[in-house]
C-alpha positions as protocol buffer text, in pm:
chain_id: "A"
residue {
  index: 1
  type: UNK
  ca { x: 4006 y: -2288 z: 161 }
}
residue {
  index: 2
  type: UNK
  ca { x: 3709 y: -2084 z: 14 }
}
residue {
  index: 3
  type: UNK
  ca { x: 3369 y: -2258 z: -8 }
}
residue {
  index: 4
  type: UNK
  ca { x: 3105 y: -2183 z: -302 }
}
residue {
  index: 5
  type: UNK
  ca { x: 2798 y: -2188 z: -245 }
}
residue {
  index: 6
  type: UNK
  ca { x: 2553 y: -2226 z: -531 }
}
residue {
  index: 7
  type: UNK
  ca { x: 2275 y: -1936 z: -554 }
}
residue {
  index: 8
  type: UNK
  ca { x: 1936 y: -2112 z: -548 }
}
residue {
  index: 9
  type: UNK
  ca { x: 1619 y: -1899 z: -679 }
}
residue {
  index: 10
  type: UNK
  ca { x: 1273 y: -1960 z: -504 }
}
residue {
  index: 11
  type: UNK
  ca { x: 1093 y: -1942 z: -799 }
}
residue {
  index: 12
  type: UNK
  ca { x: 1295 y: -2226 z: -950 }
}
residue {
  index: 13
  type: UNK
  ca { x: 1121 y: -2423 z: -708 }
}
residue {
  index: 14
  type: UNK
  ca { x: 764 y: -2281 z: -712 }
}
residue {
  index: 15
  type: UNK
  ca { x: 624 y: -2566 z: -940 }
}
residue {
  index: 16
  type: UNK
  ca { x: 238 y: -2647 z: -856 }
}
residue {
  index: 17
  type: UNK
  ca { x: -75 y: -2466 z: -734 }
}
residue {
  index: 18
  type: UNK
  ca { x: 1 y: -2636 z: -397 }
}
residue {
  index: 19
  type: UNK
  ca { x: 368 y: -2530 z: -378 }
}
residue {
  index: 20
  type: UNK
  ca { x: 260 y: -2154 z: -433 }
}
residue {
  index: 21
  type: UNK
  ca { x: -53 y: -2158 z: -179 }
}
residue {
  index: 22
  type: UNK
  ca { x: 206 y: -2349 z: 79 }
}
residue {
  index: 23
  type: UNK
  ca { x: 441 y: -2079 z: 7 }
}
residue {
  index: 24
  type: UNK
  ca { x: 233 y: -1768 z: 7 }
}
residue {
  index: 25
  type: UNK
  ca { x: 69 y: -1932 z: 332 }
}
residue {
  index: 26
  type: UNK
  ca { x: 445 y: -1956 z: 522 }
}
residue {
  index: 27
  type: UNK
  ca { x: 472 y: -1545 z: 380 }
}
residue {
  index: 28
  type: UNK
  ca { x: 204 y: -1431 z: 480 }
}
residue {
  index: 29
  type: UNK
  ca { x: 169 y: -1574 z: 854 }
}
residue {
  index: 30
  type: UNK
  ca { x: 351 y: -1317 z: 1028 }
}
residue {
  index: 31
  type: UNK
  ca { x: 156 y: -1019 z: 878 }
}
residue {
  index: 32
  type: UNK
  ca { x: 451 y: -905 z: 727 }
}
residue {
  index: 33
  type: UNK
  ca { x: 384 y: -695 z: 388 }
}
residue {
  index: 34
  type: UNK
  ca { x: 757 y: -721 z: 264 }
}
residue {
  index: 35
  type: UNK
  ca { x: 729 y: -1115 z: 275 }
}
residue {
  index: 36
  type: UNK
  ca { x: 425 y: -1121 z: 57 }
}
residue {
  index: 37
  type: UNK
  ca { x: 579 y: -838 z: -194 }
}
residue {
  index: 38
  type: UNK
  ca { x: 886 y: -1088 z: -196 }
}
residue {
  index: 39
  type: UNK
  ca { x: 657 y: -1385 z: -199 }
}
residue {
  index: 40
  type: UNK
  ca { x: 446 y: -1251 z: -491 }
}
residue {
  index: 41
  type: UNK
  ca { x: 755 y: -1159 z: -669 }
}
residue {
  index: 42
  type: UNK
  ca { x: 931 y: -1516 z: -674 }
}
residue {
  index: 43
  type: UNK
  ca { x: 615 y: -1641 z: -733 }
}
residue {
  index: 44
  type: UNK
  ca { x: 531 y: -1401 z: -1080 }
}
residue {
  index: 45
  type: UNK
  ca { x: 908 y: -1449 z: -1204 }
}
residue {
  index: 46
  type: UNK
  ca { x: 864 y: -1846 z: -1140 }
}
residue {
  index: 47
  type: UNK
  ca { x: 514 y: -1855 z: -1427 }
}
residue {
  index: 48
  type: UNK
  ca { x: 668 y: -1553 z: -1606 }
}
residue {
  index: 49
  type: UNK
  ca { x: 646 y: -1149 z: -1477 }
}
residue {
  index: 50
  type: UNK
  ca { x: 522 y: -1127 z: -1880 }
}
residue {
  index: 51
  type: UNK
  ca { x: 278 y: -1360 z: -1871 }
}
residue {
  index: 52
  type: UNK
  ca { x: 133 y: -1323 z: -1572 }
}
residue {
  index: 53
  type: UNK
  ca { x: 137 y: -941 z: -1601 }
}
residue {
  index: 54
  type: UNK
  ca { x: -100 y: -957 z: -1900 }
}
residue {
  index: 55
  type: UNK
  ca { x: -353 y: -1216 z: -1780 }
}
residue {
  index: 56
  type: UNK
  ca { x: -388 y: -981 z: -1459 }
}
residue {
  index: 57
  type: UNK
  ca { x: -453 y: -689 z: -1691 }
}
residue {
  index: 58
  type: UNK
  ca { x: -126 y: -485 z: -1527 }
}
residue {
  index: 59
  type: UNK
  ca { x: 165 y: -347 z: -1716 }
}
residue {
  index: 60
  type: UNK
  ca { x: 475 y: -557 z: -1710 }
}
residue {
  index: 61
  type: UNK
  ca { x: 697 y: -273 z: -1584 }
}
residue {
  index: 62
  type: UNK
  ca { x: 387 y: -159 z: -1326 }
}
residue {
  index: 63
  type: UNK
  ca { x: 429 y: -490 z: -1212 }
}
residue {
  index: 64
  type: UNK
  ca { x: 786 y: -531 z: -1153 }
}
residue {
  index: 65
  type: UNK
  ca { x: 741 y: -151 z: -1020 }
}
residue {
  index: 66
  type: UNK
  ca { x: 458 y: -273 z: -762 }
}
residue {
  index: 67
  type: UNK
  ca { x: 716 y: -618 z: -656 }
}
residue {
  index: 68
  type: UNK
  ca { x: 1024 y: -400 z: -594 }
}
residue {
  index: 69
  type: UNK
  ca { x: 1179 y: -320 z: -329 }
}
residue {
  index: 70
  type: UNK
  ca { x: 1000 y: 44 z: -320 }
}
residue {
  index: 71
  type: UNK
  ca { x: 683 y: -95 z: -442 }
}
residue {
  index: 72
  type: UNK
  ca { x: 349 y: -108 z: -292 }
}
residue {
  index: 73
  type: UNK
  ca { x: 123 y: -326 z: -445 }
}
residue {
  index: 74
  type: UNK
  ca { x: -218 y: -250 z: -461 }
}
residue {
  index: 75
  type: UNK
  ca { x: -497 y: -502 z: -275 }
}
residue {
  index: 76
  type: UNK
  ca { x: -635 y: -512 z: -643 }
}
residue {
  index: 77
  type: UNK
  ca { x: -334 y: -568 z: -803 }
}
residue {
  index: 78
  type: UNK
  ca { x: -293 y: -918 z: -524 }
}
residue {
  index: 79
  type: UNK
  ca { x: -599 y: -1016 z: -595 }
}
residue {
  index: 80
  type: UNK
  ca { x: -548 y: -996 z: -983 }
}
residue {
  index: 81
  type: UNK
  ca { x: -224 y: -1198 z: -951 }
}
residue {
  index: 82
  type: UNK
  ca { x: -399 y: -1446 z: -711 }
}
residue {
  index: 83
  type: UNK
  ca { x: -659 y: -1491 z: -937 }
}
residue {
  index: 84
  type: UNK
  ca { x: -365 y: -1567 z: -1243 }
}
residue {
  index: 85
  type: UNK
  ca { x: -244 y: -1867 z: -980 }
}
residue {
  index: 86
  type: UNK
  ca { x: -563 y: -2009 z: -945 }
}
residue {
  index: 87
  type: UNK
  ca { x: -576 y: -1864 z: -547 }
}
residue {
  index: 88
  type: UNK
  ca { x: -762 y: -1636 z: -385 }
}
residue {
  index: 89
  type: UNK
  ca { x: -731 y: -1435 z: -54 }
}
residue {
  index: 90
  type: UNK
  ca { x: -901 y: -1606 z: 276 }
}
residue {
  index: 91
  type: UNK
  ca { x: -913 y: -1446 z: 610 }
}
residue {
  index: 92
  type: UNK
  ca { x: -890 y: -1676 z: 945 }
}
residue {
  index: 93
  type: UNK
  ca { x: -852 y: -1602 z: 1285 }
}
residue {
  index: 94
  type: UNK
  ca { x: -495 y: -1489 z: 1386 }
}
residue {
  index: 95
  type: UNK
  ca { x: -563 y: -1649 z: 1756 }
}
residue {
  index: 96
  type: UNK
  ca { x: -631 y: -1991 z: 1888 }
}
residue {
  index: 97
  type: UNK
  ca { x: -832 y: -1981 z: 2165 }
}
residue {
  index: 98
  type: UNK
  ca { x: -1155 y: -2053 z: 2176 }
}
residue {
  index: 99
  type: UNK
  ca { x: -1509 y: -1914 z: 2242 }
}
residue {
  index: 100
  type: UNK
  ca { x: -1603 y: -1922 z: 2627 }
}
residue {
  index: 101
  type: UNK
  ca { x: -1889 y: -2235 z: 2667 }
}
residue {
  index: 102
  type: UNK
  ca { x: -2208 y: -2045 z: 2641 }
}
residue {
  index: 103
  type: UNK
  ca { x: -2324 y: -2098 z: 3008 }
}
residue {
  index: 104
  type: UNK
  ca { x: -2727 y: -2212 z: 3104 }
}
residue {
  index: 105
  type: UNK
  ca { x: -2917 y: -1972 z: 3281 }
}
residue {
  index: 106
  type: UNK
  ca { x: -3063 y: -2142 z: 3619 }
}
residue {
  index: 107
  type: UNK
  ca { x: -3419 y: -2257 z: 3590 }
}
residue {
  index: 108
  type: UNK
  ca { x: -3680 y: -2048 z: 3798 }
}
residue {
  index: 109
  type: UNK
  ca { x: -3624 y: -2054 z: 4252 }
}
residue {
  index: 110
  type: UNK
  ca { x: -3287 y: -2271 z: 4137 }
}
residue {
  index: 111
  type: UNK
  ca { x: -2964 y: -2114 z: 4230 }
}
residue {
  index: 112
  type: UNK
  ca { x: -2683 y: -2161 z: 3973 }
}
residue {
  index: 113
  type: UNK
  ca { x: -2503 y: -2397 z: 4166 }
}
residue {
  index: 114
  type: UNK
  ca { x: -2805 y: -2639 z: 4211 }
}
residue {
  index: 115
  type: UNK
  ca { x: -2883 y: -2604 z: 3829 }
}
């Protein structure tokens, strides 16, 4: 017995603003530049690779050149599709922990412990 799976597309299901941040969010967590080409791929095919090529001011086929598997896209060329989406690029810090308490220097003849 053979079983068929049904191919799903990504971009079929890239729908809102929210959906797309959520997504390029999940892509872009591990640092790792292939997701985000992917990402930004699915993501240009699910509004249109035309139409967003020309708002962005890029050449459809330098587009689909810069998503490919060989492309590299440039940080301009992100930004222009980001801007497209409605999103821009936001930097956090990659680690949790926090900043050390900022510790009270003892008063004058005090010791630290007594302070």
């Amino acid at each position: 017995m053979s079983v068929k799976i049904a191919k799903r597309d990504t971009a079929d299901y890239l729908k809102t603003r929210e959906d797309i941040a959520a997504y390029l969010e999940v892509a872009l967590k591990d640092g790792d530049t292939e997701m985000l080409k992917v990402a930004l791929g699915n993501i240009a095919r699910s509004k249109g690779m035309t139409e967003v090529a020309e708002r962005a001011g890029v050449a459809r086929q330098s587009l689909y050149r810069a998503l490919s598997p060989k492309g590299n896209p440039e940080l301009a060329t992100v930004a222009s599709i980001l801007k497209v989406l409605g999103l821009r690029l936001s930097v956090v810090s990659a680690s949790k922990r926090r900043a050390a308490p900022h510790v009270r220097p003892a008063a004058k003849g005090r010791s630290r412990a007594a302070a």
